[in-house]
C-alpha positions in Angstrom: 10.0 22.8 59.0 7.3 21.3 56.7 7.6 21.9 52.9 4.3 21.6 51.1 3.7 20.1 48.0 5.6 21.0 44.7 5.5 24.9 43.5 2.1 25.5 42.4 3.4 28.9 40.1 6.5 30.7 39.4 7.0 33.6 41.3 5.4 36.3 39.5 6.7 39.3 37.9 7.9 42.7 39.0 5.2 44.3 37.1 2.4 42.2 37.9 3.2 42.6 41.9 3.2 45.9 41.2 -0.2 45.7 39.8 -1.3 43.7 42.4 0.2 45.7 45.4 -1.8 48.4 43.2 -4.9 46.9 44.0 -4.7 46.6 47.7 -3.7 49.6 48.3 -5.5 51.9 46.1 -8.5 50.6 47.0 -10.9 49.3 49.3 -9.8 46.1 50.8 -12.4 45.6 53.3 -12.8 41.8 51.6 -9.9 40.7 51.7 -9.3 42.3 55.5 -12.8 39.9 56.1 -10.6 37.0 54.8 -7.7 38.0 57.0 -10.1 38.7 60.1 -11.7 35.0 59.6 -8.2 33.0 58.9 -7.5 34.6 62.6 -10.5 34.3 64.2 -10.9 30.8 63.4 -7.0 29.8 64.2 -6.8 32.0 67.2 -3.7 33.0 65.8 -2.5 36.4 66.7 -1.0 37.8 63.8 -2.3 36.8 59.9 -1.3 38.9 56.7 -1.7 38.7 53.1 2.2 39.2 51.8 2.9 40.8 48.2 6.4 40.1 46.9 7.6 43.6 45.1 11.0 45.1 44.4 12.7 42.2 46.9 10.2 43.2 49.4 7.5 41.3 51.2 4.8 43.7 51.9 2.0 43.2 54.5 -0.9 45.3 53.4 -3.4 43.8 54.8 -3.0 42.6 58.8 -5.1 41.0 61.5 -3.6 41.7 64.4 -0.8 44.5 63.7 -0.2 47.4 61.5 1.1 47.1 58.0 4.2 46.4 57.9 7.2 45.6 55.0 10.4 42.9 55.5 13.3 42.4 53.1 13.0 39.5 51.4 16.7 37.3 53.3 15.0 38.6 56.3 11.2 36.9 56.0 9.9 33.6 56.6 8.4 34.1 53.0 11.4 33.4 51.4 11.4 29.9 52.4 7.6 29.7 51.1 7.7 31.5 47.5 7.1 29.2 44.8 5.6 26.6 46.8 2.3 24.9 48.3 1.8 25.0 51.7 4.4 25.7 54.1 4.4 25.3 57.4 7.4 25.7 59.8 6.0 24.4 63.6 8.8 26.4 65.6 11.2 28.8 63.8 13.9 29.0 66.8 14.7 25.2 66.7 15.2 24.9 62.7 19.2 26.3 61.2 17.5 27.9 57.9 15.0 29.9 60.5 16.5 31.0 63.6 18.6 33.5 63.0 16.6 35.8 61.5 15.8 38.9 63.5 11.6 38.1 63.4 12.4 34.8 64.9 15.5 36.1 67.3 13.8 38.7 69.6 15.5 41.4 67.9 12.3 42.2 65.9 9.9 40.0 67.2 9.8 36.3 68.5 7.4 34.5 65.5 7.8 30.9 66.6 5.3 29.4 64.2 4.6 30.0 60.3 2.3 28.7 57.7 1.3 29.8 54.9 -0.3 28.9 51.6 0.4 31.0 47.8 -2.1 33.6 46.5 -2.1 33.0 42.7 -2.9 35.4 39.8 -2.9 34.7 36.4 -1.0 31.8 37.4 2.0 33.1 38.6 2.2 33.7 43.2 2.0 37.2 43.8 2.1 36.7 47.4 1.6 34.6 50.6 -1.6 34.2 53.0 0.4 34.1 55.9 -0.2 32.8 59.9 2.5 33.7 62.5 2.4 32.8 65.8 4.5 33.3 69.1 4.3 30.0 70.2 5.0 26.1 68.1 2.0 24.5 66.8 1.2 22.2 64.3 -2.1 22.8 61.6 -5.0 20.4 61.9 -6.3 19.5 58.4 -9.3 21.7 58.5 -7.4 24.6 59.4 -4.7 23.6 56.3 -7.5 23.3 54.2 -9.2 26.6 55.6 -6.4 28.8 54.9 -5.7 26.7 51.2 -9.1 27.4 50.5 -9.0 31.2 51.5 -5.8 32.0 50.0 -7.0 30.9 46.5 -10.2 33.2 47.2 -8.1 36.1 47.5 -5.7 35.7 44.8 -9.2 35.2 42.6 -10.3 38.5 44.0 -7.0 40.1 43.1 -7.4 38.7 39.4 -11.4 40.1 38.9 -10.1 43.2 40.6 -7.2 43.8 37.7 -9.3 42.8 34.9 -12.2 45.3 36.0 -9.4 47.4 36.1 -7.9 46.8 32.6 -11.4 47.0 30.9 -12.9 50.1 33.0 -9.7 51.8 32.1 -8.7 55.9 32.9 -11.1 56.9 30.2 -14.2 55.2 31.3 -17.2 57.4 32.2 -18.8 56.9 35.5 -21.9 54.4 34.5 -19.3 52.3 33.4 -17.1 52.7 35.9 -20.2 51.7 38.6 -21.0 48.9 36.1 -17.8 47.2 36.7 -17.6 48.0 40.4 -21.0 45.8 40.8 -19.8 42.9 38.4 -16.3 43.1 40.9 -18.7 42.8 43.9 -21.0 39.9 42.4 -17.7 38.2 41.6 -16.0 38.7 45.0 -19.4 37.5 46.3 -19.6 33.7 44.2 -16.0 33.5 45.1 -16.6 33.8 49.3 -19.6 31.3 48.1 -17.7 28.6 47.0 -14.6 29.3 49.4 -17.1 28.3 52.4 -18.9 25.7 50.2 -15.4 23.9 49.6 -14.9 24.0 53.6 -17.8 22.3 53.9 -16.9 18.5 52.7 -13.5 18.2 55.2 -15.6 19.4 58.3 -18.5 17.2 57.5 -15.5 14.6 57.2 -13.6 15.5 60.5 -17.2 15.8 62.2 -17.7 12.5 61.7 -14.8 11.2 62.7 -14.6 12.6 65.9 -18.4 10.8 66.8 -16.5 7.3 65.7 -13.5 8.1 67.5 -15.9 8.8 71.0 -17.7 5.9 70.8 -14.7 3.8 69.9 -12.7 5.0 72.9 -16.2 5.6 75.5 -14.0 8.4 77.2 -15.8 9.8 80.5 -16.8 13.3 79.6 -14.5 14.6 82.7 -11.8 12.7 81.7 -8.5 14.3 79.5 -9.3 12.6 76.6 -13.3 13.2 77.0 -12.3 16.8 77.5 -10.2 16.5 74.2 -12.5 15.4 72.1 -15.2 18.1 73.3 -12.5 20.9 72.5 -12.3 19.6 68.6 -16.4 18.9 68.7 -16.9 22.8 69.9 -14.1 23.8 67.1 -15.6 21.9 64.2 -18.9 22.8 65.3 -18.0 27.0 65.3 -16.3 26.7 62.3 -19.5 24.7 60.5 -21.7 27.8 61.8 -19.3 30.0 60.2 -19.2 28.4 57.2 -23.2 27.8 57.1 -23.5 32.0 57.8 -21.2 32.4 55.2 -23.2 30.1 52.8 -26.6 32.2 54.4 -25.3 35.1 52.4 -25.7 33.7 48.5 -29.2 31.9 49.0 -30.9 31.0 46.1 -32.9 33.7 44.5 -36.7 34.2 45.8 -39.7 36.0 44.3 -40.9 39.0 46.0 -44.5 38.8 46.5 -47.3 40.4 49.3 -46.2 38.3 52.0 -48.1 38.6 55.9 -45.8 39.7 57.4 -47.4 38.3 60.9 -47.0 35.0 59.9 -43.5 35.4 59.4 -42.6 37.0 62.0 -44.4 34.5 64.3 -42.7 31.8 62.9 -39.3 33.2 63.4 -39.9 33.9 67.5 -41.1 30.2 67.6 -37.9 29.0 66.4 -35.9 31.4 68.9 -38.2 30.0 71.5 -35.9 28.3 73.2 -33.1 31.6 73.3 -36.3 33.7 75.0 -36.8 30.7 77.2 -32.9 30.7 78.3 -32.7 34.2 79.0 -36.0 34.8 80.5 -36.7 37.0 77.4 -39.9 38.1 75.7 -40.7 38.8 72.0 -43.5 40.9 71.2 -45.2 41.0 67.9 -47.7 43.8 67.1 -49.3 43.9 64.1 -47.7 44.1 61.1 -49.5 43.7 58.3 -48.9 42.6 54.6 -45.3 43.7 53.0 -43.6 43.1 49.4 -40.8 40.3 50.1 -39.8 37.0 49.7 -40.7 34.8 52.4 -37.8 32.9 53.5 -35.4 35.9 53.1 -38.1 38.1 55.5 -38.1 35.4 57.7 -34.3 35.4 57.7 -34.0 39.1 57.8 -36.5 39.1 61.4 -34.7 35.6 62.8 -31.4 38.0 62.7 -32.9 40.9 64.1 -34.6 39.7 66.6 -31.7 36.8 67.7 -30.0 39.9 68.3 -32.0 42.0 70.4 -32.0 38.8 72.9 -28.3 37.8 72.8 -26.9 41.3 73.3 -29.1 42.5 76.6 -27.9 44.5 79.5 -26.6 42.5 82.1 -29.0 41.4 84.7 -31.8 42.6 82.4 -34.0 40.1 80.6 -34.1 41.1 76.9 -37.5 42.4 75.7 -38.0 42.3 71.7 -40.7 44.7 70.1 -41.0 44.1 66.5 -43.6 47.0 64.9 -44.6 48.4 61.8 -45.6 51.5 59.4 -47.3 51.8 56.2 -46.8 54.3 53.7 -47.3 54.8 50.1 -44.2 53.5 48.8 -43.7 50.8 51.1 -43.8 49.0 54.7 -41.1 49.8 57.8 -40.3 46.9 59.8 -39.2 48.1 63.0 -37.7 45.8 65.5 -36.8 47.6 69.2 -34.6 45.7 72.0 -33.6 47.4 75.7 -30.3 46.4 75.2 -26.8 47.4 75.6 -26.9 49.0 72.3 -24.5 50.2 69.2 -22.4 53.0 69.8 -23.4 55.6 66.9 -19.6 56.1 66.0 -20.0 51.8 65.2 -23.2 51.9 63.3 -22.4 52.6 59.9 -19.7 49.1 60.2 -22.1 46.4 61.6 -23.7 45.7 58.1 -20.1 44.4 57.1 -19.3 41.1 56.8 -17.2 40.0 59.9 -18.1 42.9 61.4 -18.5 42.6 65.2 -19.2 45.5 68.0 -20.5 45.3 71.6 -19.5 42.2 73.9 -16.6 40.0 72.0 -18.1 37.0 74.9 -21.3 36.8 73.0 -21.5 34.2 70.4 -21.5 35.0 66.7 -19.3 35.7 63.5 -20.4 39.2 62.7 -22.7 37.6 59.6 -25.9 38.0 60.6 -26.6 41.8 59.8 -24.5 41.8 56.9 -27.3 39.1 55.6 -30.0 41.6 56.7 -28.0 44.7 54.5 -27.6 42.1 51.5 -31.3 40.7 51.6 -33.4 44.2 52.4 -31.1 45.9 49.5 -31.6 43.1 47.3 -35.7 43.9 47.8 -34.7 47.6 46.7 -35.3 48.6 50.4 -32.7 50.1 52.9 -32.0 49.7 56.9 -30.8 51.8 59.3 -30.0 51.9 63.1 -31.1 54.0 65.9 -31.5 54.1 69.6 -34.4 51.6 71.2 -37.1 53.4 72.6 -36.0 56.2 75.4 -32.8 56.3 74.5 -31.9 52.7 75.3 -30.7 49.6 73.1 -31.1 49.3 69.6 -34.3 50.0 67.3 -33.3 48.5 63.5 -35.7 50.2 60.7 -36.5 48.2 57.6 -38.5 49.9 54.6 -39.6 47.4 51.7 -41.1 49.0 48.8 -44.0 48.6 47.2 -43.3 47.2 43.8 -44.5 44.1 41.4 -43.5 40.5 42.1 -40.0 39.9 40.7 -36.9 38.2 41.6 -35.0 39.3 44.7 -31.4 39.4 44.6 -30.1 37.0 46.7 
């Protein structure tokens, strides 16, 4: 076992856990399940839960990789974590204090490896952001730091959610009550912001690191240690892409203005040239005419789209991309058409949530890109929606931008 550094807060009390337990489940916790998801994802662990300490009780409200579950508090790993930093135990079976509990015996389950790091509100722990695994293993740093970092975004979420809570209040009417739901969302949205921006300095660190330590050592590339060092290379490198879509989703703001949309569009397919060129693909760009955006975010909003209509082709089948437009009155309808393997309809109305991922789990990506397409095109005071491709096959993604006067476009 592994204790981490000194206790960071006192265990919190009764009524604040309560509070807090409050939150999670009365509510929509589809953020902090992305939190969860991403802790896993990233670790490969198979089981990672954010734990609430209430009524000698650590409850698991929020899972990847199980269903909610609840453990007495002399019967969970927790209880050698509470009221400390980081803990990490690298096999429970082989330590005294550890191995006779039934999660760690086979009587309830076999959890061989535990780390977790405290969720803090108000400055007091209200819980534990937990990662269990059936077999010993030991942290890297990015991954302490990843979970550290993670952990205090969620307990920060907790805190905005209970003070929107305390100042909406039973009595407030419902403009105020959407008022402070939007302030909790703008919150929860700086907060994911500066959790990835804080992930950012160790993996530029440990990037680096691994280039000295390959041309130090001058390991063959099929050799164990060449092999090694490509593993952590590919691992830092998904975890920077990660961290850079995360990052993609609180751009700067930009100034909606008439914007040719052919240019734009042009200039994204020339820098997915080399994707159409891999799979034998083919963009096509009719014309399109001028649209109300900003720029860069268009540009974005197409680069996703259309990435996607190439990565996620039938198998066999070289991807063709059709992007398209309509003109109304009000506004412009981007329309960009792929022959692909499509979205089932009952799956459509998740895929603009963060971490969101449907279709073929073997195809690159972090289930980021169309949530910043839903964040951008709403931001313009547009909307986007999903249909079949043309005939009844693959994917046609609609997006109306209004006609308005230049302003600032939420980010």
């Amino acid at each position: 076992m592994t204790l981490g550094e000194a206790p960071v807060a006192i265990v919190a009390r009764s009524d604040l856990t309560a509070s807090v337990r409050a939150q999670i489940t009365g509510s929509d916790a589809s953020d902090l399940q992305a939190i969860v998801e991403l802790v896993a994802s990233q670790l490969g662990a198979p089981l990672v839960a954010l734990a609430v300490l209430h009524e000698e009780v650590y409850r698991y409200d929020v899972v990847s990789g199980g269903a909610p579950f609840g453990n007495p508090a002399p019967q969970a790993l927790c209880q050698f974590a509470t009221g400390r930093g980081l803990v990490e135990i690298t096999d429970a079976s082989k330590d005294p204090r550890t191995a006779a509990l039934a999660a760690v015996d086979g009587r309830e389950a076999a959890v061989r490896y535990y780390f977790s790091a405290p969720v803090v509100v108000r400055d007091e722990e209200v819980g534990r952001f937990c990662v269990f695994d059936m077999s010993p293993r030991t942290a890297s740093p990015v991954e302490r730091e990843a979970v550290r970092v993670l952990a205090d975004a969620a307990g920060k979420i907790l805190d905005r959610r209970l003070r929107v809570a305390a100042e909406d209040g039973e009595d407030g009417d419902a403009a105020t009550r959407l008022e402070a739901a939007a302030a909790a969302r703008a919150d929860v949205d700086d907060l994911v912001a500066q959790a990835a921006h804080d992930l950012r300095s160790p993996l530029v660190t440990l990037a680096a690191s691994l280039e000295l330590i390959e041309d130090a050592v001058g390991a063959a590339p099929d050799s164990i240690t060449g092999l090694l060092l490509s593993k952590a290379q590919g691992a830092v490198t998904r975890l920077n892409e990660l961290v850079l879509g995360v990052l993609s989703l609180h751009a700067a703001q930009g100034v909606i203005r008439v914007v040719d949309a052919d240019e734009v569009a042009a200039a994204a397919r020339d820098d997915l040239d080399s994707q159409v060129r891999a799979r034998n693909g083919r963009i096509r760009l009719e014309p399109l005419g001028q649209v109300h955006a900003d720029p860069g975010q268009l540009h974005s909003v197409l680069l996703n789209l259309m990435g996607n209509g190439l990565k996620f082709n039938r198998p066999g089948v070289p991807p063709e991309v059709v992007v398209s437009a309509e003109h109304g009155r009000d506004g412009a309808t981007l329309v960009v058409s792929d022959q692909g393997v499509g979205i089932p309809v009952e799956q459509r109305e998740h895929v603009f949530e963060l971490f969101a991922r449907v279709g073929d789990a073997s195809v690159a990506g972090f289930g980021i890109g169309l949530s910043t397409v839903a964040r951008i095109v709403h931001g313009h005071g547009g909307s986007v929606d999903i249909d079949d491709g043309p005939g009844g096959l693959g994917t046609q993604v609609r997006v109306w931008l209004p006609h308005q006067r230049e302003a600032s476009a939420a980010s």
